[in-house]
C-alpha positions as CSV (number, residue, x, y, z in Angstrom):
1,X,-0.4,15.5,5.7
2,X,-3.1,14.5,8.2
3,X,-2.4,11.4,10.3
4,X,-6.4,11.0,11.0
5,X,-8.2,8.1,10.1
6,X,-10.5,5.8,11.2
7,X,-9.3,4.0,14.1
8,X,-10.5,0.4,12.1
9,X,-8.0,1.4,9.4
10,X,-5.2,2.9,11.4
11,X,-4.5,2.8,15.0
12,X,-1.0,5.3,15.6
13,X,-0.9,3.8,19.4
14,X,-0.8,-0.2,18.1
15,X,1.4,-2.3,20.3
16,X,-0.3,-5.9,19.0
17,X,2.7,-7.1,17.7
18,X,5.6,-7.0,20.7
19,X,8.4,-7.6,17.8
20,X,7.6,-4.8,15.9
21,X,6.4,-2.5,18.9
22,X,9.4,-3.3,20.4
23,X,12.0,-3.0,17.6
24,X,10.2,0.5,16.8
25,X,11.1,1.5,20.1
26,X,14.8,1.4,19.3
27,X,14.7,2.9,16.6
28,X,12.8,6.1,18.2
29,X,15.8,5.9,20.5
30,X,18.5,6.0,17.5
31,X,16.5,8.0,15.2
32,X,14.6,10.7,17.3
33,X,13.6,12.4,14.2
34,X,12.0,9.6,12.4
35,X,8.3,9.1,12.5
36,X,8.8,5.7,14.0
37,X,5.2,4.5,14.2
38,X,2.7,2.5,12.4
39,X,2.5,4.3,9.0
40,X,-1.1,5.1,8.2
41,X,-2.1,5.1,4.3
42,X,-2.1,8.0,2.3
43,X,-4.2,9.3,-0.8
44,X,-7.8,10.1,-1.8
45,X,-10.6,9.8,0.4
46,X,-12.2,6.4,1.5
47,X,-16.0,5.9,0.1
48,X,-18.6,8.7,0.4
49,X,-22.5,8.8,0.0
50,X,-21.8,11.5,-1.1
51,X,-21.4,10.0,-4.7
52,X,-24.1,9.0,-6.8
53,X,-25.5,5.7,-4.7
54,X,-22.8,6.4,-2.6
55,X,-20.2,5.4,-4.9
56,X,-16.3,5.3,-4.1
57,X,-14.1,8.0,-4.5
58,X,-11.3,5.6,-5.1
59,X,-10.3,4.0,-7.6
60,X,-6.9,1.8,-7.1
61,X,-5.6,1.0,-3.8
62,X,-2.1,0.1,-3.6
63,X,-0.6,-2.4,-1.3
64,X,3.3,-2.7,-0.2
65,X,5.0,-4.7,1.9
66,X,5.8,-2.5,5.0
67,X,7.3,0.7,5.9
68,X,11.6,0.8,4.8
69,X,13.5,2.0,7.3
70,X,15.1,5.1,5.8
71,X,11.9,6.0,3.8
72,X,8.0,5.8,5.0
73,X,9.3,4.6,8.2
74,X,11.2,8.0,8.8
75,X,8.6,10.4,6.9
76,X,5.3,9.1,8.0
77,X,4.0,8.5,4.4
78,X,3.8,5.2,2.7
79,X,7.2,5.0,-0.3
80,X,8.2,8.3,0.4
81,X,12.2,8.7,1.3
82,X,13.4,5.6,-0.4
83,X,14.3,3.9,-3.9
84,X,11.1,2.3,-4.2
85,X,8.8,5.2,-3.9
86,X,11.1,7.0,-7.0
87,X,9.8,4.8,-9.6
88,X,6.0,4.2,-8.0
89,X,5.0,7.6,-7.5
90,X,7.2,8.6,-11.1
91,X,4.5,6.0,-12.8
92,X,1.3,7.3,-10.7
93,X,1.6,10.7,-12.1
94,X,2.7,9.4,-15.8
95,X,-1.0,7.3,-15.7
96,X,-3.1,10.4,-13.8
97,X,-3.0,8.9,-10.0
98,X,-0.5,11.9,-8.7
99,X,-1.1,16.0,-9.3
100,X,2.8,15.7,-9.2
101,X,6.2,13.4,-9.3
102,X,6.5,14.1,-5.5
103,X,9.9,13.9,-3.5
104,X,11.4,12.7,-0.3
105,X,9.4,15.3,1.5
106,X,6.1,14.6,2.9
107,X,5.1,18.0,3.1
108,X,5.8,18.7,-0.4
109,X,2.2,18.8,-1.0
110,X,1.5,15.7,-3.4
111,X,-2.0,14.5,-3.9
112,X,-3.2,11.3,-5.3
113,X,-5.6,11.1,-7.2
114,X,-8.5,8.7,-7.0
115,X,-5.6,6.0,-5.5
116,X,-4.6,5.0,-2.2
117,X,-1.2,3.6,-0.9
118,X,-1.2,1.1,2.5
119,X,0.6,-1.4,3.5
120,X,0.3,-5.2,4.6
121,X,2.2,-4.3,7.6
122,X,2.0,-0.8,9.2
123,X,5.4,-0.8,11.0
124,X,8.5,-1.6,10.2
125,X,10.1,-5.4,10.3
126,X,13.7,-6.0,11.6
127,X,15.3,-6.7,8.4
128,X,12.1,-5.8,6.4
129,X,10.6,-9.3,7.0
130,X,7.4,-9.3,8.8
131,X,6.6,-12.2,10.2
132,X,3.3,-14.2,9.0
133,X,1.8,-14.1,12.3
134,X,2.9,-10.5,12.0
135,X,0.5,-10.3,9.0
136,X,-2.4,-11.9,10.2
137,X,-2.5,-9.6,13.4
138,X,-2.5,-6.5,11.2
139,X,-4.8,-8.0,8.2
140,X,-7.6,-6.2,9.7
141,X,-6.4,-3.0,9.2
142,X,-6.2,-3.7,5.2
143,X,-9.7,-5.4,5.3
144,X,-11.5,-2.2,6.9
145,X,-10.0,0.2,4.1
146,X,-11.1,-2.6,1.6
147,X,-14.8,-2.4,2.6
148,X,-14.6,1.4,3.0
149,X,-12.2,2.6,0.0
150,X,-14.1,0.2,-2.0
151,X,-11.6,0.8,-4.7
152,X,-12.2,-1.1,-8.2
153,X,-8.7,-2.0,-8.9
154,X,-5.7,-3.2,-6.3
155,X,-2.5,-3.4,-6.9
156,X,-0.3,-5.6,-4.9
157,X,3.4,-5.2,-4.5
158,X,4.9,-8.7,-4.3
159,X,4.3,-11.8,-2.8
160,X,3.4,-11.1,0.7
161,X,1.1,-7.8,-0.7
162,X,-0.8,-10.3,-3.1
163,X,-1.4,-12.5,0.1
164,X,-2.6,-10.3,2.3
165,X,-5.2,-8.4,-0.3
166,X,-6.5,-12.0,-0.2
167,X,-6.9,-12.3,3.2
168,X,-8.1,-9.1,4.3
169,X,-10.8,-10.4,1.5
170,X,-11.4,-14.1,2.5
171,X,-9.9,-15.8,0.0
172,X,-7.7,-18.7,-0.3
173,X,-4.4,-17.8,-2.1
174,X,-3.8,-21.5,-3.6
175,X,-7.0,-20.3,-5.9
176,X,-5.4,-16.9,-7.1
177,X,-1.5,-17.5,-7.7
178,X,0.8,-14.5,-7.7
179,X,2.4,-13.2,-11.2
180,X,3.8,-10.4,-12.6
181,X,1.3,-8.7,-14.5
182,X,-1.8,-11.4,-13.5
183,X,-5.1,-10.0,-13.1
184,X,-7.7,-11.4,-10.6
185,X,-11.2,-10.6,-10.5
186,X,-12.8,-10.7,-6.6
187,X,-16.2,-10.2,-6.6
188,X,-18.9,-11.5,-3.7
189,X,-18.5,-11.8,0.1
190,X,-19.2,-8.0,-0.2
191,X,-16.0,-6.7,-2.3
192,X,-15.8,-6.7,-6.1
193,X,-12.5,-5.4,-7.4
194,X,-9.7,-6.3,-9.5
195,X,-6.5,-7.5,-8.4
196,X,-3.3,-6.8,-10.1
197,X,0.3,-8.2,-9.8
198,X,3.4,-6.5,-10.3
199,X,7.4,-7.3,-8.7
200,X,7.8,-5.1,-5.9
201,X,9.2,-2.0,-7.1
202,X,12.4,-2.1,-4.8
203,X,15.7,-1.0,-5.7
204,X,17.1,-4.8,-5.6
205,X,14.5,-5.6,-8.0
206,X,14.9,-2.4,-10.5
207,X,18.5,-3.3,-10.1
208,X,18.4,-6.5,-10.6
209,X,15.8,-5.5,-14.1
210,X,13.8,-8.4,-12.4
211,X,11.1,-5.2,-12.7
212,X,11.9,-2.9,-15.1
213,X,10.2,0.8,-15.7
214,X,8.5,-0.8,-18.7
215,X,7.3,-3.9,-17.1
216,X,6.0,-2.1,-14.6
217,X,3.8,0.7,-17.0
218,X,2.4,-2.0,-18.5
219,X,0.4,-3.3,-15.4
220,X,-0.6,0.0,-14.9
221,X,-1.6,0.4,-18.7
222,X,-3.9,-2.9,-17.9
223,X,-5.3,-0.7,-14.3
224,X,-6.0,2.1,-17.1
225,X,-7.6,-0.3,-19.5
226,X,-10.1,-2.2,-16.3
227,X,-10.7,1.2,-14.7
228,X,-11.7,2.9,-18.2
């Protein structure tokens, strides 16, 4: 997996947030094998002119929270090591936006298709709770691979996902209220996608069935339906 990307969209070397920069650093110090730093996204190119009229080579972005501890935060690729990442990349290659299921290994040489998984927050939170000024700091990040992936569809994974697509897009989020399985259309100020809701797909939620397997197929069966 290549770690390049365009420094608007993913900066390996950010310290803007001392918290997080700093909480990182103990955890390189416990974990020496983890990756440990800001987890850049992973999947299908970002827009080409290469296309016809330089269209986008993606066509869902997905958005989490940030980076678990045990999972993209040790392996360097976004829901990859943990609970969560079973049932999202499981329901990517089901709807045709994996080559393959994938596993705990980033090397294992999984490609999305067309999609694109990020984060609100690149590093990992004490306790998994970025802070809001947190967020904001990072928002940029997400609104460079917005106007470059150009994607037609966006999924956000919970709350704080939902909020942040908003943001990174200039939008108020009292005018598009979060749902499970709501659809928002954004279209001006330069972006014009679809934005889709789901629970997160963490393993307190799955557990929980707050989100089940079927709840969560069915807002991808409505990404399917807007994408064509």
């Amino acid at each position: 997996m290549s770690l390049v990307s365009p420094p608007a969209i993913y900066d390996a070397a950010c310290r803007a947030c001392p918290r997080l920069a700093d909480f990182l650093g103990d955890v390189r110090r416990d974990h020496p094998d983890y990756f440990a730093l800001p987890v850049p996204p992973f999947g299908s190119a970002l827009a080409s002119p290469a296309g016809p009229q330089g269209s986008s080579q993606t066509d869902l972005l997905i958005v989490g929270l940030a980076p678990g501890m045990h999972g993209a935060n040790r392996t360097g690729r976004p829901f990859t090591g943990d609970y969560a990442g079973i049932l999202l990349y499981q329901t990517l290659h089901r709807f045709g936006f994996a080559d393959r299921v994938g596993t705990a290994d980033p090397q294992d040489g999984l490609q999305l298709l067309r999609a694109r998984l990020t984060n609100a927050v690149k590093c990992l939170p004490p306790q998994n709770k970025p802070l809001p000024a947190e967020m904001r700091q990072c928002n940029h990040f997400l609104a460079a691979e917005l106007a470059h992936a150009k994607p037609r569809a966006v999924l956000a994974l919970g709350t704080v996902a939902h909020q942040a697509v908003l943001m990174a897009a200039g939008r108020k989020s009292s005018a598009y209220r979060f749902a499970h399985g709501a659809a928002h259309v954004i279209a001006e100020k330069g972006f014009d996608f679809s934005l889709f809701d789901s629970y997160h797909c963490s393993r307190y939620n799955t557990n929980t069935r707050r989100l089940t397997s079927e709840m969560f197929e069915a807002v991808f069966q409505s990404i399917r339906a807007h994408l064509g």
